[in-house]
C-alpha angles and dihedrals in degrees: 000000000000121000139184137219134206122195119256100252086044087050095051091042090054098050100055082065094062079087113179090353093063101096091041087058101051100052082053085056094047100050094045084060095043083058096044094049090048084051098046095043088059097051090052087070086061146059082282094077110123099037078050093060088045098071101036078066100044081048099046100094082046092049084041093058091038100051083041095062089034086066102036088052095037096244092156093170087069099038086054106039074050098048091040086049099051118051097088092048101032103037101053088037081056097239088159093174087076082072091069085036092055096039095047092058092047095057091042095049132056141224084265091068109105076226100053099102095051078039094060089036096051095040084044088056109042091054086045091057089049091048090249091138105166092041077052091047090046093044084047100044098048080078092060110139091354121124117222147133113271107193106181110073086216105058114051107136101231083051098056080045098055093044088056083053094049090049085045101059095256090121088154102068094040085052097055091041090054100043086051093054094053097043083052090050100040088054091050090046091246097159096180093053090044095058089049117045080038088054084051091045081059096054093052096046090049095046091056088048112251098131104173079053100050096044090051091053082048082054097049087047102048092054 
């Protein structure tokens, strides 16, 4: 558990004597923090929450550094096992710099990538959560018929989609995708998922007004 920390000038002193390792050195670094994020963001989808989110915290100058020579040297694998890793402890920490992270490895991978699904969910989030609701809809829609592990329970693609529906007064189809994903959850005993695709249910029901219905979802939810 225990860290240290250099200050920023000593930092950049040391590692330009690093000499010719040095680049060796920094895609280690990188793909120990890609691996860290991919563990972490898992745990946050159990009772570990909230160590989980610690040190995603105590790692994010480190992610931020990693994802930073990823992209500078072209390592896609890293910048998207990162990107994939971090909506569901960055986005609602509002590290909004994961949104330009998000958005630089989708347009520098293709469908092709094992990552592309979290890729175009990450990237679809983090322009939702800037407004930015037809860059959201493209980044979504790119995963469109393709298979994948998504990792972060904030950032499926259909999910961002239907949420720019529902903003956009298509209640209606918000309504019947998150009534399917429950339903989904619910059958394979995903109680996460459940809780959070039956709290949306709610939202929908009780924007188009049917308020005993959409108390009772809240209910299902809560407990």
């Amino acid at each position: 558990r225990t860290r240290y920390r250099l200050l920023e000038t000593i930092r950049r002193f040391a590692i330009t004597h690093l000499g010719e390792d040095g680049p060796a050195v920094q895609e280690r670094h990188a793909r120990h923090f890609a691996g860290l994020a991919e563990v972490e963001a898992a745990r946050l989808l159990t009772d570990e929450e909230g160590d989980a989110i610690v040190e995603l915290s105590l790692a994010h100058d480190n992610l931020r550094s990693a994802i930073n020579f990823a992209m500078e040297t072209g390592d896609t694998d890293s910048a998207s096992r990162i990107v994939a890793s971090l909506p569901d402890g960055g986005y609602w920490r509002s590290r909004n710099e994961v949104v330009g992270w998000a958005q630089w490895v989708w347009e520098n991978i293709t469908p092709s990538d094992p990552w592309w699904r979290a890729v175009c969910g990450s990237a679809a989030r983090g322009a939702w959560m800037e407004g930015r609701f037809d860059d959201a809809l493209r980044f979504g829609g790119g995963a469109a018929g393709i298979s994948g592990t998504v990792i972060a329970l904030c950032a499926h693609p259909e999910d961002v989609i239907s949420d720019i529906a529902l903003y956009r007064g298509d209640t209606q189809t918000a309504l019947e995708h998150y009534s399917a994903v429950a339903a989904e959850a619910n059958e394979h005993e995903d109680r996460l998922t459940g809780v959070w695709a039956t709290y949306y249910v709610a939202v929908t029901i009780a924007v188009l007004g049917r308020t005993a219905e959409a108390r009772d979802a809240a209910g299902r939810a809560l407990a």
